[in-house]
VOTORLO-354702 format. One record per residue (C-alpha): residue number from 1; x, y negated, z negated. Coordinates in steps of 0.25 Angstrom, whole numbers, plus 5000, padded with zeros to 4 digits. Each point is the difference from the previous one (the first is absolute). Layout:
<pt marfi="NUM" px="X" py="Y" pz="Z"/>
...
//
This chain:
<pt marfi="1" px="5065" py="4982" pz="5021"/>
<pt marfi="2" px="5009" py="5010" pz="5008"/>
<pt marfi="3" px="4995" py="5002" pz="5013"/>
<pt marfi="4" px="5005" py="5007" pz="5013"/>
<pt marfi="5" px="4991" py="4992" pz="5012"/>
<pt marfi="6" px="4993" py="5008" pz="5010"/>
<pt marfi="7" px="4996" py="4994" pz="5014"/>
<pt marfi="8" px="4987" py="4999" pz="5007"/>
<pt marfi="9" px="4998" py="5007" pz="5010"/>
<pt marfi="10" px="4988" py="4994" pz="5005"/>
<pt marfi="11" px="5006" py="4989" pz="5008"/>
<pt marfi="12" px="4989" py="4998" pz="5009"/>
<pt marfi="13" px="4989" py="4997" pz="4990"/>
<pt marfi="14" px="5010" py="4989" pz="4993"/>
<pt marfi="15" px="5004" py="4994" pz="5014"/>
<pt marfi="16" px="4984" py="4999" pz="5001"/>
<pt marfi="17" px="4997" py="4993" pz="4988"/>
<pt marfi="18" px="5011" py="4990" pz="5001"/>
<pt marfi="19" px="4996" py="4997" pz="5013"/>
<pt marfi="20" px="4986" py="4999" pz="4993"/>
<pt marfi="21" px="5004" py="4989" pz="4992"/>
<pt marfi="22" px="4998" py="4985" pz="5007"/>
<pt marfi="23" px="5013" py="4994" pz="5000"/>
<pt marfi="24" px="5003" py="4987" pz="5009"/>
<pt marfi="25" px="5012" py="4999" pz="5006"/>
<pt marfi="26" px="5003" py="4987" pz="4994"/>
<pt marfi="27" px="4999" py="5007" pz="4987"/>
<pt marfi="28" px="5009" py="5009" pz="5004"/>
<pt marfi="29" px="5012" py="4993" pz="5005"/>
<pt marfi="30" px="4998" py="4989" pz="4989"/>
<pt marfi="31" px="4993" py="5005" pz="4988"/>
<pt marfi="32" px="4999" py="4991" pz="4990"/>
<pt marfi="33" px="5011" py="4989" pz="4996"/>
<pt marfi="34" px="4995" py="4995" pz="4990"/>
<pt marfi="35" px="4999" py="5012" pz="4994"/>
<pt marfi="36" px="5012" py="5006" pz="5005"/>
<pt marfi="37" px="5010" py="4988" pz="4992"/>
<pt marfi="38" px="4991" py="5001" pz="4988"/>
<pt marfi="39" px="5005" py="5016" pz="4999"/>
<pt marfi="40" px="5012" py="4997" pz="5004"/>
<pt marfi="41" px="5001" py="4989" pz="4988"/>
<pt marfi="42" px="4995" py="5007" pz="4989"/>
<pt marfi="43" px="5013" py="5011" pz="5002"/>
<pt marfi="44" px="5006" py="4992" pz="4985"/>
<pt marfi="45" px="4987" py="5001" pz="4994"/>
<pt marfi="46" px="4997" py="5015" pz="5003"/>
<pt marfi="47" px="5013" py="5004" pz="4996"/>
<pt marfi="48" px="4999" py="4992" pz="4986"/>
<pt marfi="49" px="4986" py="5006" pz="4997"/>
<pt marfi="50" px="5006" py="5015" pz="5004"/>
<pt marfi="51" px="5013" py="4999" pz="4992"/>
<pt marfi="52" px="4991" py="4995" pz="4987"/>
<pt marfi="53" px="4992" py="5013" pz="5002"/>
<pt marfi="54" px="5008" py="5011" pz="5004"/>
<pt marfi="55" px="5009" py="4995" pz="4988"/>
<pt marfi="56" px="4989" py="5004" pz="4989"/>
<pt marfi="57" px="4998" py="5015" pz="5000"/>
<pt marfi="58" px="4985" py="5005" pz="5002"/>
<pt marfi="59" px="5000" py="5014" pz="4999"/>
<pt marfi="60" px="4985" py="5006" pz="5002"/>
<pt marfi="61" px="4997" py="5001" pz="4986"/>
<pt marfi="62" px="5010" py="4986" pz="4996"/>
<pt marfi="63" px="4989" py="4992" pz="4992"/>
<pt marfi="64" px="5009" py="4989" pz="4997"/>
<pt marfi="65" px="5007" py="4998" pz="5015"/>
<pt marfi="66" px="4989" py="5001" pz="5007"/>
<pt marfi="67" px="4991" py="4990" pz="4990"/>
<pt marfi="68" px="5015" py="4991" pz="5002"/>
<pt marfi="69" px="4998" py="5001" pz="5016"/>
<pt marfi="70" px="4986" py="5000" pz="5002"/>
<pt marfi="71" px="5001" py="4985" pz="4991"/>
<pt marfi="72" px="5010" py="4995" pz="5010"/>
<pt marfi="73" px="4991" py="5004" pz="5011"/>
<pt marfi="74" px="4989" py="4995" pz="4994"/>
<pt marfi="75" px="5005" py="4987" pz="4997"/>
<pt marfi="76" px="5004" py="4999" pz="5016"/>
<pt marfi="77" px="4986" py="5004" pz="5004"/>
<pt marfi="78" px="4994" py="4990" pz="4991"/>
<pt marfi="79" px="5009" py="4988" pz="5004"/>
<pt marfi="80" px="4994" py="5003" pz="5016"/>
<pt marfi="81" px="4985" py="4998" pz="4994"/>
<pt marfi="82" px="4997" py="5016" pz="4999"/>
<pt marfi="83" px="4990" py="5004" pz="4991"/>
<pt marfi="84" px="5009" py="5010" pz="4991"/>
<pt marfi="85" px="4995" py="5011" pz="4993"/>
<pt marfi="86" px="5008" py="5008" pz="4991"/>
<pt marfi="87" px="4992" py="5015" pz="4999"/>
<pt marfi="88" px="5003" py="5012" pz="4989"/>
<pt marfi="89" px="5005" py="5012" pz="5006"/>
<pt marfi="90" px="4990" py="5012" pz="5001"/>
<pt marfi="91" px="5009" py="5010" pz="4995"/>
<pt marfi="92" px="5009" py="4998" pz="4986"/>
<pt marfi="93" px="5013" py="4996" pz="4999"/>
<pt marfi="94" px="5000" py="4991" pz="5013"/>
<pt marfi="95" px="5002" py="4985" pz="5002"/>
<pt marfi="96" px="4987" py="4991" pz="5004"/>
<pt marfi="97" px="4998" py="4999" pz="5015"/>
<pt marfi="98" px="4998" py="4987" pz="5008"/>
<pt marfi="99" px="4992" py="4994" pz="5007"/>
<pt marfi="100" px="5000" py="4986" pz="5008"/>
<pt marfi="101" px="4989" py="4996" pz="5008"/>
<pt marfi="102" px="5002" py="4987" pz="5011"/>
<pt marfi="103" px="4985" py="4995" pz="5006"/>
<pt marfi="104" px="5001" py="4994" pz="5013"/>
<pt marfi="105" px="4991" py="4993" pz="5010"/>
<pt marfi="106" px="4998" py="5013" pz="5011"/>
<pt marfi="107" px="4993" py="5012" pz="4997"/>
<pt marfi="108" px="5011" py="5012" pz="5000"/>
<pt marfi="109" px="5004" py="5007" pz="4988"/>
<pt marfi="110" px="5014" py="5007" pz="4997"/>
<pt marfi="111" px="5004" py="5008" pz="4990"/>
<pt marfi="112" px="5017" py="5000" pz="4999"/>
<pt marfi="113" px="5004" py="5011" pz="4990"/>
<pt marfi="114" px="5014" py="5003" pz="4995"/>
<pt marfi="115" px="5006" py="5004" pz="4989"/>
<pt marfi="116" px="5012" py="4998" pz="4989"/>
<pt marfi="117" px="5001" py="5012" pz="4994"/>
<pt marfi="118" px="5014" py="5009" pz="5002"/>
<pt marfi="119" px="5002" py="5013" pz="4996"/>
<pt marfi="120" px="5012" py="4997" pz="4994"/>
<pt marfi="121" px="5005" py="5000" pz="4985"/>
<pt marfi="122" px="5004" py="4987" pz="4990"/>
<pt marfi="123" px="5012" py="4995" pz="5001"/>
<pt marfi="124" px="5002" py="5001" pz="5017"/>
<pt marfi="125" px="4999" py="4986" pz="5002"/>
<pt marfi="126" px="5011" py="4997" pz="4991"/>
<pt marfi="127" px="5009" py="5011" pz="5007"/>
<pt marfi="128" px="4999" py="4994" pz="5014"/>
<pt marfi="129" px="4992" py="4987" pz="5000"/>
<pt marfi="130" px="4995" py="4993" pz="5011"/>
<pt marfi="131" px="5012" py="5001" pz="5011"/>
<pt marfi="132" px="5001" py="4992" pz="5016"/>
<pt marfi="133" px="5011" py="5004" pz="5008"/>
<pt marfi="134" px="4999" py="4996" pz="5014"/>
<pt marfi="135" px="4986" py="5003" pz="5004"/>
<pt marfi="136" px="4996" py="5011" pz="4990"/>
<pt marfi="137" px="4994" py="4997" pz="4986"/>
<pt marfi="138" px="5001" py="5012" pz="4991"/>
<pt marfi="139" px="4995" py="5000" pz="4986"/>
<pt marfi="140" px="4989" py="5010" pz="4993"/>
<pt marfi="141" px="4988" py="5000" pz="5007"/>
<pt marfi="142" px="5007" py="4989" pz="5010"/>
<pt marfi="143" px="4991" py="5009" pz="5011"/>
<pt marfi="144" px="4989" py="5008" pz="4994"/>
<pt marfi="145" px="4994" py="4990" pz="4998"/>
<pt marfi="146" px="5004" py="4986" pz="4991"/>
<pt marfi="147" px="5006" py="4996" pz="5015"/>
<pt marfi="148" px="4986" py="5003" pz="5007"/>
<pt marfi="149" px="4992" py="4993" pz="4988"/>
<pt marfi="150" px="5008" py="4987" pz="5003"/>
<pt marfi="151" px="4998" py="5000" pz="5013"/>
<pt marfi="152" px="4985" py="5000" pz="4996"/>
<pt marfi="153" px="5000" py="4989" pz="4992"/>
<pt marfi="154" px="5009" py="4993" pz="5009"/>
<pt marfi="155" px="4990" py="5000" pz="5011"/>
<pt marfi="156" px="4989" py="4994" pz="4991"/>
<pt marfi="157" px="5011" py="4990" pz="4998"/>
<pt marfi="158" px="5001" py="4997" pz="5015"/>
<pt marfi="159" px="4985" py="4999" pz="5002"/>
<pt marfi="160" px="4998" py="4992" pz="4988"/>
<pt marfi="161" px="5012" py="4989" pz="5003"/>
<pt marfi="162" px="4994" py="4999" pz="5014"/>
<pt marfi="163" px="4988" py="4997" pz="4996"/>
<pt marfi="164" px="4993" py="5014" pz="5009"/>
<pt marfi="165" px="4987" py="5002" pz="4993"/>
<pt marfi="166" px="4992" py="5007" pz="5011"/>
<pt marfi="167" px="4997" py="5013" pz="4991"/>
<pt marfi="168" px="4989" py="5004" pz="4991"/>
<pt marfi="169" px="5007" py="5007" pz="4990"/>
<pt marfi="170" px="5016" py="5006" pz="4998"/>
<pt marfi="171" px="4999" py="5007" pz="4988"/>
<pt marfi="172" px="5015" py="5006" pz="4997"/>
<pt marfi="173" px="5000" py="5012" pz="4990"/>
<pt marfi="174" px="5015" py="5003" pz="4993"/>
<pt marfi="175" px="4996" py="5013" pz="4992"/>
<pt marfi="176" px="5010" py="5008" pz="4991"/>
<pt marfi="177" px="4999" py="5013" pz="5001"/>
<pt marfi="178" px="5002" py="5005" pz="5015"/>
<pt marfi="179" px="5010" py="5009" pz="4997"/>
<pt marfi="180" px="4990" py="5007" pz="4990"/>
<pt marfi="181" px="4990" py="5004" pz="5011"/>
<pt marfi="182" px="4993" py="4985" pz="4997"/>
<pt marfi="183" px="4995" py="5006" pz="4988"/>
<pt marfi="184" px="4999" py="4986" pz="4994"/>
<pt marfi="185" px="4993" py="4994" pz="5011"/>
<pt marfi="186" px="4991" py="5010" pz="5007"/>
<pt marfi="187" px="4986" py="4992" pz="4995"/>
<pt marfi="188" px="5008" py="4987" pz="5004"/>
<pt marfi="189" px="5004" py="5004" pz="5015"/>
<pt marfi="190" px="4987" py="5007" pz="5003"/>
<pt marfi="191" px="4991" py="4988" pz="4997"/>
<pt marfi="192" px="5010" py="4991" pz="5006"/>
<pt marfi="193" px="4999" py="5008" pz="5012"/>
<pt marfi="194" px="4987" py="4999" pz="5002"/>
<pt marfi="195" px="4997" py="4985" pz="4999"/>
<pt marfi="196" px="5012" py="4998" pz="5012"/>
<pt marfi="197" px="5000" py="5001" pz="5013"/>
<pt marfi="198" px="5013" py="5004" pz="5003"/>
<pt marfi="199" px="5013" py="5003" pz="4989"/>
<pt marfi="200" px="5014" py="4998" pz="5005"/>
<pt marfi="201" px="5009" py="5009" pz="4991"/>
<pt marfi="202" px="5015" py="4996" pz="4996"/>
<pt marfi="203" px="5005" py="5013" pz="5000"/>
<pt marfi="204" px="5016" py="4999" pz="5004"/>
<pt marfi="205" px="5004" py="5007" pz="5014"/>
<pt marfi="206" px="5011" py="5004" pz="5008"/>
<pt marfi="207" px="5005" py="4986" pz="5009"/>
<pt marfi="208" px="4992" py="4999" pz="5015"/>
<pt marfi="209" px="4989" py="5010" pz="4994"/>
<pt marfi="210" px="4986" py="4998" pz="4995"/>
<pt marfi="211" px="4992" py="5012" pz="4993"/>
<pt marfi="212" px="4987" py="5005" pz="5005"/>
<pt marfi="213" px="4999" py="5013" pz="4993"/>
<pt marfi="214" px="5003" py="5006" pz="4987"/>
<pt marfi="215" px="5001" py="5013" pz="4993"/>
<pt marfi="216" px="4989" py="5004" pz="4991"/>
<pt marfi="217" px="5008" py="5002" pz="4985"/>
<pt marfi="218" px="4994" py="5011" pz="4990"/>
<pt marfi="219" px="5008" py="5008" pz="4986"/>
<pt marfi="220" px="4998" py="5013" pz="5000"/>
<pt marfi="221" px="5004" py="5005" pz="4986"/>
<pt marfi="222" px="5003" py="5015" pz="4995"/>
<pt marfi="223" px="4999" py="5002" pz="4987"/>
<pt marfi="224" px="5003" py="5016" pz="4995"/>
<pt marfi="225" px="4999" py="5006" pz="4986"/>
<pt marfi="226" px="5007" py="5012" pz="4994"/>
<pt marfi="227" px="5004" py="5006" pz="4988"/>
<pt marfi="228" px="5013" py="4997" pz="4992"/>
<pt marfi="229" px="5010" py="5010" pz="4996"/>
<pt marfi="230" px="5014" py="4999" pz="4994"/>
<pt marfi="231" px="5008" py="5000" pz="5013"/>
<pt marfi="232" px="5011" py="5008" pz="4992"/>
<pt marfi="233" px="4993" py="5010" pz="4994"/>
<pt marfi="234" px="4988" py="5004" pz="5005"/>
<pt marfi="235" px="4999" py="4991" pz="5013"/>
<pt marfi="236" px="4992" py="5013" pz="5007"/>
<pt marfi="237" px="4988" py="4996" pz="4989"/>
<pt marfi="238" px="4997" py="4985" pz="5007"/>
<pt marfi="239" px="4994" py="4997" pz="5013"/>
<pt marfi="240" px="5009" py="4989" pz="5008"/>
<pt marfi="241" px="4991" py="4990" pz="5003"/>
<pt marfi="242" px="5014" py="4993" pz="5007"/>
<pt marfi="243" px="5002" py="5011" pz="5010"/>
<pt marfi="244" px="4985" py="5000" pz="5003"/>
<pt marfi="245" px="5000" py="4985" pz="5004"/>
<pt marfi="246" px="5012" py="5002" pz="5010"/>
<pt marfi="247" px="4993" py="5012" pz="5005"/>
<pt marfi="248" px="4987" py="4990" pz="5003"/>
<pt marfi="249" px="5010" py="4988" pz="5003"/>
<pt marfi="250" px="5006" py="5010" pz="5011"/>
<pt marfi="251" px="4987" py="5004" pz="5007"/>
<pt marfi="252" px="4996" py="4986" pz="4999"/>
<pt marfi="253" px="5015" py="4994" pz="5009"/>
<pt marfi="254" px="4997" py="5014" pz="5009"/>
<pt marfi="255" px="4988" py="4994" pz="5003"/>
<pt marfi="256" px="5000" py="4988" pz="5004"/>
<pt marfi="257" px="5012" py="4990" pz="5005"/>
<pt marfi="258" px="5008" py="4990" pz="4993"/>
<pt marfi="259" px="5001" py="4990" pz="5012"/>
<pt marfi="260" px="4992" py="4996" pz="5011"/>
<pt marfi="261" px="4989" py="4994" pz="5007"/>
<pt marfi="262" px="4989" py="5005" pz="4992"/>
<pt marfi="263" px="4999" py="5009" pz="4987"/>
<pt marfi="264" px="5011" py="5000" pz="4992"/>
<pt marfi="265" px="5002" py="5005" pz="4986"/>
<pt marfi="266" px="5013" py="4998" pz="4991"/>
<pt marfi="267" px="5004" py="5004" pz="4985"/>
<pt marfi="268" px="5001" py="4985" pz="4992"/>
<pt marfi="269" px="4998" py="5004" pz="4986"/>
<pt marfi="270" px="5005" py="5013" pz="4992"/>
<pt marfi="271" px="5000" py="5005" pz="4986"/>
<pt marfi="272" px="4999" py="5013" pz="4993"/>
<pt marfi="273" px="5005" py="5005" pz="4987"/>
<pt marfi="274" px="5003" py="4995" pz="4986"/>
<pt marfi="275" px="5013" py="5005" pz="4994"/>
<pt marfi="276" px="5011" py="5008" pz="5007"/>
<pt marfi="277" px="4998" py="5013" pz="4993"/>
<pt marfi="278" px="4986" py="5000" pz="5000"/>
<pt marfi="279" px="4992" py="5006" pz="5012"/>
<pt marfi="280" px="4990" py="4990" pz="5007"/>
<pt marfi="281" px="4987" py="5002" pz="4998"/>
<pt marfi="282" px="4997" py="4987" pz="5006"/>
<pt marfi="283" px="5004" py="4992" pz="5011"/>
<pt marfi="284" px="4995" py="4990" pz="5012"/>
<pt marfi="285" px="5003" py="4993" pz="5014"/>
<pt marfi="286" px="4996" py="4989" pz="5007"/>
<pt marfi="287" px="5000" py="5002" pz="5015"/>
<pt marfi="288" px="4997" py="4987" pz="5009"/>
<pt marfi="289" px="4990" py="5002" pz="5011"/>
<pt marfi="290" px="4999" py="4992" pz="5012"/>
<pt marfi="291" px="4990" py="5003" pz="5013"/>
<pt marfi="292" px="4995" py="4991" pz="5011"/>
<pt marfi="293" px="4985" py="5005" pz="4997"/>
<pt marfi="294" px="4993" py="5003" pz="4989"/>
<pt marfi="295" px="4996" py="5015" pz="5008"/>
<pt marfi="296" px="5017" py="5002" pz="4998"/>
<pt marfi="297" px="4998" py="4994" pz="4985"/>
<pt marfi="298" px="4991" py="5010" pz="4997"/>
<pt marfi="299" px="5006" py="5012" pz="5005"/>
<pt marfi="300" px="5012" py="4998" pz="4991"/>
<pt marfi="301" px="4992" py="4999" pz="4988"/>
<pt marfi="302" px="4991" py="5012" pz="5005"/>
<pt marfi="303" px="5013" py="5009" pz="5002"/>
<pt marfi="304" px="5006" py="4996" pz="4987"/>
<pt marfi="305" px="4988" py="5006" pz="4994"/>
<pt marfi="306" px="5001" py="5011" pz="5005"/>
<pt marfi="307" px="5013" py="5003" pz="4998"/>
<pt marfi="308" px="4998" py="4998" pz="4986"/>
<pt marfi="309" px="4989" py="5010" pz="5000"/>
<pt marfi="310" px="5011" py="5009" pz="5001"/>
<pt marfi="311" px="5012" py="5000" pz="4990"/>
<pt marfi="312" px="5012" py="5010" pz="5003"/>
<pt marfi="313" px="5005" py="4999" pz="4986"/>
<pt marfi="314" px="4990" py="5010" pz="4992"/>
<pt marfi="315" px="4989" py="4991" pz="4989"/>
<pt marfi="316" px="5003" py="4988" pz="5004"/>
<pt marfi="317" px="4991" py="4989" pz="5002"/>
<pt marfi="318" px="5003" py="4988" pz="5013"/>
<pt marfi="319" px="4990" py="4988" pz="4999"/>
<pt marfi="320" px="5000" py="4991" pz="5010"/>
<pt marfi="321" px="4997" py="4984" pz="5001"/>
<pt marfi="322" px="4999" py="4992" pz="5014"/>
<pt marfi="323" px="4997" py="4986" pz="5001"/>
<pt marfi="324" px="5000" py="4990" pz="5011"/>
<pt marfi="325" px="5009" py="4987" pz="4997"/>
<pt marfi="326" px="4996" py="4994" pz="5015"/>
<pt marfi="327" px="4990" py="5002" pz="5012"/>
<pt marfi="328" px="5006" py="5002" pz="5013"/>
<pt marfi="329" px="5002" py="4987" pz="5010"/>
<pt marfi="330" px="4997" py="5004" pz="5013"/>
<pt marfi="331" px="5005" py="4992" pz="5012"/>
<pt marfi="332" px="4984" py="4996" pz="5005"/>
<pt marfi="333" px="4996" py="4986" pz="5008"/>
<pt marfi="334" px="4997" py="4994" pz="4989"/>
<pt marfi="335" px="5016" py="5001" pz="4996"/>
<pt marfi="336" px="5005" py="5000" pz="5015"/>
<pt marfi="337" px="4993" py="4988" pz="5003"/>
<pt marfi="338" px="5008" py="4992" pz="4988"/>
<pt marfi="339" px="5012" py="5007" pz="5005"/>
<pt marfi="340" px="4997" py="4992" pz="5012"/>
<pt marfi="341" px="5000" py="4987" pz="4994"/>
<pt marfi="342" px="5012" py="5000" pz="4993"/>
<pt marfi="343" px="5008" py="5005" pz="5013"/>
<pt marfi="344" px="4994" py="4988" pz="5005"/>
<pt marfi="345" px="5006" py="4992" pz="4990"/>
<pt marfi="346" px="5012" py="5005" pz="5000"/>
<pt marfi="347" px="5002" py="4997" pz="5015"/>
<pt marfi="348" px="4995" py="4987" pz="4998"/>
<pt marfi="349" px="5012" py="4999" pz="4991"/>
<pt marfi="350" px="5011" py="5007" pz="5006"/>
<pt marfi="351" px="4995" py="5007" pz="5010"/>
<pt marfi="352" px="5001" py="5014" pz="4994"/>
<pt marfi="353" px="4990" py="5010" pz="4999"/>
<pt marfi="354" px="4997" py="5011" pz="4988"/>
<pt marfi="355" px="5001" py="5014" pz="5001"/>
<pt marfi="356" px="4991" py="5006" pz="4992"/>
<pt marfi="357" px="5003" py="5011" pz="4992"/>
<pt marfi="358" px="4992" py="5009" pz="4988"/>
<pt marfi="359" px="5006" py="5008" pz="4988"/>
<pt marfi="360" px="4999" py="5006" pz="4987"/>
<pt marfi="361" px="5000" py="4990" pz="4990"/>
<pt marfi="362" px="4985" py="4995" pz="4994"/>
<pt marfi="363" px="4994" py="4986" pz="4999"/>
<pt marfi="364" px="4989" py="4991" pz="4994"/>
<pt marfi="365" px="4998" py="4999" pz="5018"/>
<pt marfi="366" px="4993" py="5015" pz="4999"/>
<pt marfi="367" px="4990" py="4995" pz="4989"/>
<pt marfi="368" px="4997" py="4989" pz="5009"/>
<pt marfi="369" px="4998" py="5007" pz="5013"/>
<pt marfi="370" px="4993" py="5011" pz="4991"/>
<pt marfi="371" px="4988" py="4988" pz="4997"/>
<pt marfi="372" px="5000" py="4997" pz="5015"/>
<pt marfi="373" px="5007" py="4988" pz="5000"/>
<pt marfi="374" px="5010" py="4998" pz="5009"/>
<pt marfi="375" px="5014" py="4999" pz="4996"/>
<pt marfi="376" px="5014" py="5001" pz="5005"/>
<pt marfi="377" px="5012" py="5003" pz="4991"/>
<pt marfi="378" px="5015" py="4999" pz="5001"/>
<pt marfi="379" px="5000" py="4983" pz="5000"/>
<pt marfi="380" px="5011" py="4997" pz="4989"/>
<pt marfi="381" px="5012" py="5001" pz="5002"/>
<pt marfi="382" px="5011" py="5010" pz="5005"/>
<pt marfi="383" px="5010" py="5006" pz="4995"/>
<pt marfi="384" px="5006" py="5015" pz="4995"/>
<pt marfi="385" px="5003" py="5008" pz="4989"/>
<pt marfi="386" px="4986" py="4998" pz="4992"/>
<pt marfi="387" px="5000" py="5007" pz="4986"/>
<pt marfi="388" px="5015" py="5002" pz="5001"/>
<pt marfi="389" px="5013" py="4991" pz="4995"/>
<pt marfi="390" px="5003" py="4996" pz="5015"/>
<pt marfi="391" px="4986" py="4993" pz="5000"/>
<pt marfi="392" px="5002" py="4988" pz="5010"/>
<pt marfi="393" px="4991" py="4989" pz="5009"/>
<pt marfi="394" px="5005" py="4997" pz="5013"/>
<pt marfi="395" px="4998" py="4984" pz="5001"/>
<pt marfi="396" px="5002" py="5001" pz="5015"/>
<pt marfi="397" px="4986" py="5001" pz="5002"/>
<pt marfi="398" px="4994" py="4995" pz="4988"/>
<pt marfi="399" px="4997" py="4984" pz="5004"/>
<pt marfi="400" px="4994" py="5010" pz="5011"/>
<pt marfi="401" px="4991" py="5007" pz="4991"/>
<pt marfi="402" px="4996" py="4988" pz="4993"/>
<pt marfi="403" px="4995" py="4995" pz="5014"/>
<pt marfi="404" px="4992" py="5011" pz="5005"/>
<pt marfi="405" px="4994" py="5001" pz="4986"/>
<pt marfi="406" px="4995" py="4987" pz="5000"/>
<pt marfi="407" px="4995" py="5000" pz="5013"/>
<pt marfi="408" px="4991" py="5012" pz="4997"/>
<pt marfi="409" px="4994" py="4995" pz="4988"/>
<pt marfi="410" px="4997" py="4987" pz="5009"/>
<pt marfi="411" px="4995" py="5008" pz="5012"/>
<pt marfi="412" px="4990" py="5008" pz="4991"/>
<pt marfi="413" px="4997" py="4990" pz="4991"/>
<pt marfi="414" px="4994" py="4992" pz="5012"/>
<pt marfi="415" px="4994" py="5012" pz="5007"/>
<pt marfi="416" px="4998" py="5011" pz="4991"/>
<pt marfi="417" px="5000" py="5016" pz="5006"/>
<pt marfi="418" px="4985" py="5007" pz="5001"/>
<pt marfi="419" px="5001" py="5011" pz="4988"/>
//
């Protein structure tokens, strides 16, 4: 997704909840070598596993390459000793979603979700294929989020080779149709959720950041109906619905920003009309809404309303549909405190520390915090240019990544977060 990061501006809380977290300084200063070459060893694999699926379109609604990639997933999933369950989508039109389910010997259960739907057309992956120059991969989908899926199943690898049980449950759900609101998985996720005690989300970021809040994402869609009239010869006899829908989309954009922090509201869709010498009688626009509360949600659809209630062009009709893709994730304790951990692991494995940012883009995390469970997003890899042909996953950081993922899905499969 294309996002513009926003910082925190609560330090202090953060600073508080790191300092929350027990970490020894032997931890620290060493980490885990066992772990640490294993990451490091598995770069050939990674890559291999990325390539074969970035180079397999998967648009949302791609039946056949997401069927092809969710096989080869599977297949990996299975080989590990995972319990693999390929589901049918909720929605029509949508490859099946799955699910794989390790049992351990401890008692915490974690939920991993990614996704391998794009929001790019067939034929992509045959215009620029899987590409590594230097240390960036670029390829569609390289970043949002075949390259954070990998790193998913990558970490199972790690935990399985090393023979690390201490879990109850890692249940890894791959869904397919994220960039469609989730409508394919929404019954999927919400169960899910709720029979976890923490989900880890694989959600690309910007490099040396983790997200800890998200955007609420809502359509709000303005249909208007007019009347049709020869646009030559008696134009004066119709009723425009074209000019009445700019007139709303306008008090709609004066309203409320494009950019910012918190409620923004942009034109993504626009059609009106039917032929060139015919006056529109009706026409309709898709506006993307985005708000860090459901109060500023609300307002937007509330204003839309009534601005519709009030058409300037004269027997004209304005119907209007608003409905919410995502719940907001809000930066609580229960996301602060994983936040805490992974800047842990980092610095037991460079040193470094996360800063950690929100921004307008939605998630499967905001479903999960929305059930209570704790959850923390922004853990695959990291990159720029999502939804975009300069798509690219800096692999600076990714054996960094893997790192820092595994040892969260350890850390809370030994000890699992109070809900």
């Amino acid at each position: 997704m294309i996002r513009l990061p926003v910082a925190l501006s609560f330090a202090a809380s953060v600073a508080a909840l790191m300092l929350a977290v027990p970490v020894s300084g032997a931890e620290r200063v060493h980490g885990d070598a066992k772990l640490m070459a294993a990451a490091t060893a598995a770069r050939a694999s990674e890559l291999s596993l990325l390539e074969q699926i970035v180079n397999i379109d998967s648009g949302t609604f791609n039946v056949e390459g997401g069927e092809k990639i969710q096989g080869i997933l599977a297949d990996r999933l299975k080989a590990m000793g995972a319990a693999v369950e390929l589901i049918p989508a909720e929605a029509p039109g949508l490859p099946p979603n799955l699910v794989a389910t390790f049992t351990g010997k401890g008692k915490g259960r974690v939920l991993l979700i990614g996704h391998v739907d794009t929001v790019l057309e067939k034929g992509e992956a045959a215009r620029r294929p899987f590409k590594v120059v230097g240390d960036t991969a670029s390829g569609p989908g390289v970043m949002d989020e075949k390259g954070g899926v990998v790193t998913g199943i990558t970490a199972l690898q790690l935990l399985h080779d090393l023979k690390r049980t201490d879990y109850g449950k890692i249940t890894f759900l791959i869904e397919t149709s994220e960039e469609d609101g989730s409508t394919g998985t929404r019954r999927l996720i919400d169960r899910l959720v709720r029979e976890h005690d923490v989900e880890l989300n694989l959600e690309p970021e910007y490099p040396d950041t983790l997200t800890v809040w998200r955007k609420s994402s809502a359509n709000l869609v303005i249909r208007v109906h007019g009347k049709p009239a020869h646009a030559g010869m008696e134009p004066q006899n119709g009723r425009n619905a074209a000019d009445e829908l700019m007139h709303q989309i306008q008090l709609m954009e004066g309203a409320f920003p494009r950019s910012g922090d918190h409620i923004t509201v942009n034109l993504t869709l626009l059609k009106a009309g039917s032929r060139s010498n015919i006056i529109p009688e009706f026409a309709e626009a898709t506006l993307n809404v985005r708000g860090r509360t459901l109060e500023e949600m609300e307002s937007v659809g509330a204003r839309a309303r009534d601005f519709a209630a009030h058409p300037e062009v004269s027997d004209t009709k304005v119907e209007i549909t608003y409905s919410s893709s995502f719940p907001p994730l809000v930066a609580n304790d229960r996301v602060l405190r994983i936040a805490a951990e992974a800047n842990r692991a980092r610095a037991e494995f460079n040193g470094g520390t996360y800063r950690l940012y929100g921004n307008g883009g939605a998630s499967e995390s905001a479903l999960a915090d929305a059930a209570g469970t704790p959850t923390l997003d922004g853990l695959g890899s990291t990159g720029s240019g999502a939804h975009t042909p300069q798509e690219s996953l800096d692999l600076k950081s990714y054996t960094e990544r893997l790192y820092v993922l595994t040892r969260l899905i350890e850390a809370y499969g030994a000890r699992p977060p109070s809900k």
